[in-house]
C-alpha positions as CSV (number, residue, x, y, z in Angstrom):
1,X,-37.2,6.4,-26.4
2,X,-37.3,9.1,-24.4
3,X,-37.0,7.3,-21.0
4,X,-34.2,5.3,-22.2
5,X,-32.6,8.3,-22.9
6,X,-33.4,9.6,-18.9
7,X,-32.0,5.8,-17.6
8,X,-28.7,6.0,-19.3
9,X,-28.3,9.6,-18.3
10,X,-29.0,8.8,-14.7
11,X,-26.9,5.4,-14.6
12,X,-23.9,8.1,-16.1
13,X,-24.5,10.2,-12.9
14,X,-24.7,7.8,-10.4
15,X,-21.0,6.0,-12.2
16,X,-19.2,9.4,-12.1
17,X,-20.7,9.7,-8.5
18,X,-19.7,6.7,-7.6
19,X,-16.3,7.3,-8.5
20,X,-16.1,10.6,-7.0
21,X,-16.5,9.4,-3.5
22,X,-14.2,7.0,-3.2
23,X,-11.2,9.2,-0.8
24,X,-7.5,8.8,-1.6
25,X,-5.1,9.8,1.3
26,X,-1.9,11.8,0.2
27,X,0.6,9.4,1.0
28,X,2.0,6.0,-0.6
29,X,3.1,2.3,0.2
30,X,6.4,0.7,-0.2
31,X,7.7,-2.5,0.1
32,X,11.6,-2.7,-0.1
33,X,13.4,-6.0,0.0
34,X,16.5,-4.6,1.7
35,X,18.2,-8.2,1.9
36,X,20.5,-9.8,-0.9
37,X,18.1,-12.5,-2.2
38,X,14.7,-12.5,-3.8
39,X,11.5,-12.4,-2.2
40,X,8.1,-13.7,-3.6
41,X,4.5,-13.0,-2.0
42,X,5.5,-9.5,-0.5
43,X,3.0,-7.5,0.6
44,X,1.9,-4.8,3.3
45,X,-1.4,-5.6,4.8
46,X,-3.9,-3.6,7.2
47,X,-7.6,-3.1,7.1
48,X,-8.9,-3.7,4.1
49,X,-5.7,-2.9,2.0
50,X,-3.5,-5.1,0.5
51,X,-0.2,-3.6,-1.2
52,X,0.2,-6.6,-3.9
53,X,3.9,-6.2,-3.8
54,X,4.6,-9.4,-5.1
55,X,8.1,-10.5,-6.4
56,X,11.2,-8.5,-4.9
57,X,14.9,-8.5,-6.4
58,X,17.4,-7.5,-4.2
59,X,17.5,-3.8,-3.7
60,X,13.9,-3.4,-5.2
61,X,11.3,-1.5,-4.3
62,X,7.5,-1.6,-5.2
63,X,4.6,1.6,-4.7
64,X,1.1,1.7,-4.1
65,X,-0.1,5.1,-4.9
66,X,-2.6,7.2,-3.0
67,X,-4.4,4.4,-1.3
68,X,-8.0,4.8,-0.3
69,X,-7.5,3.7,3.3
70,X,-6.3,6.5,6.1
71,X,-2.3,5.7,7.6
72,X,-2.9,2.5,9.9
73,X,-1.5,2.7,13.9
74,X,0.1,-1.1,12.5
75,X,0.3,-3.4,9.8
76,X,1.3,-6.5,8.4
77,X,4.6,-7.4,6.2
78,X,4.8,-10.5,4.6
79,X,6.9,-12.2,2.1
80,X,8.2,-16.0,1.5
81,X,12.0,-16.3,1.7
82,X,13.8,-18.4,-0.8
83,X,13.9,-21.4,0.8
84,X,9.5,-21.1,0.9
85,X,9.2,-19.6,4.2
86,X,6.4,-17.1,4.7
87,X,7.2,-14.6,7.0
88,X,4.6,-12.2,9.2
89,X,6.2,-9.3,10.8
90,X,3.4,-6.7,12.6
91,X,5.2,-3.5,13.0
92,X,4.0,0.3,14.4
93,X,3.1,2.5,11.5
94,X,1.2,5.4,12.8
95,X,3.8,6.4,15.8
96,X,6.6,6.4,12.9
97,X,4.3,8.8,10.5
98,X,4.2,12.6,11.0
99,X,1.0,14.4,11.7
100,X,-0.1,15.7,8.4
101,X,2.0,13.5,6.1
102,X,2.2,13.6,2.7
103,X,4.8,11.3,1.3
104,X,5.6,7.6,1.3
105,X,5.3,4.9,4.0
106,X,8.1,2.9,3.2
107,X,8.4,-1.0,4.6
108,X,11.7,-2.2,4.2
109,X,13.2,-6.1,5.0
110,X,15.9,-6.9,6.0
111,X,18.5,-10.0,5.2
112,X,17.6,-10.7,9.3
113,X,14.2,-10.9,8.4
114,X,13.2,-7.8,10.1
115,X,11.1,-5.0,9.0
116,X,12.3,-1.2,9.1
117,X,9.5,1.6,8.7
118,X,10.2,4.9,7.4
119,X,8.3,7.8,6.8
120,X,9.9,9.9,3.8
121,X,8.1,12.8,3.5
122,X,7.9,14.7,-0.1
123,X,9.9,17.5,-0.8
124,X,8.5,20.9,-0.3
């Protein structure tokens, strides 16, 4: 009984451990459809991370938190058009983003089809 008890108390340490380790970086993701019609399959794609934007009214705007992947020098837009189109836009992240930025990366598209990056810092 007694070296069930150690197990479970060690498989508890190495969880909250686990969980510990994994780094956030102090900034967030949007995707912004921009344009007057709805896009499906939106998402912002570099390394490893995938925003999972998804379905966009017009004027909407979707946020990943605090994701555990440093600011990117480019990434990937993407998103299907009404008429089942997917578009690919790579655009420059890093040279828009401040040094020391804490706020959102925002990815906006356009009714042109064209991508617009902004770095919105948070208030202070």
């Amino acid at each position: 009984m007694r070296t069930f008890g150690r197990v479970w108390c060690v498989m508890i340490l190495m969880a909250f451990w686990g969980c510990t380790s994994m780094q956030s970086y102090p900034y967030d993701v949007s995707i912004k459809n921009g344009g007057r019609v709805a896009l499906t399959d939106a998402n912002v794609v570099y390394g490893q991370f995938k925003s999972g934007g998804g379905n966009l009214l017009s004027g909407s705007t979707s946020v990943y938190s605090h994701p555990e992947h440093p600011i990117p020098r480019e990434a990937t837009v993407e998103w299907r058009t009404p008429d089942g189109t997917l578009h690919k836009k790579t655009v420059e992240v890093k040279s828009v983003v401040p040094k020391d930025f804490k706020g959102e990366i925002q990815f906006e598209i356009d009714d042109d089809n064209g991508v617009t990056v902004r770095a919105i810092s948070e208030p202070r």
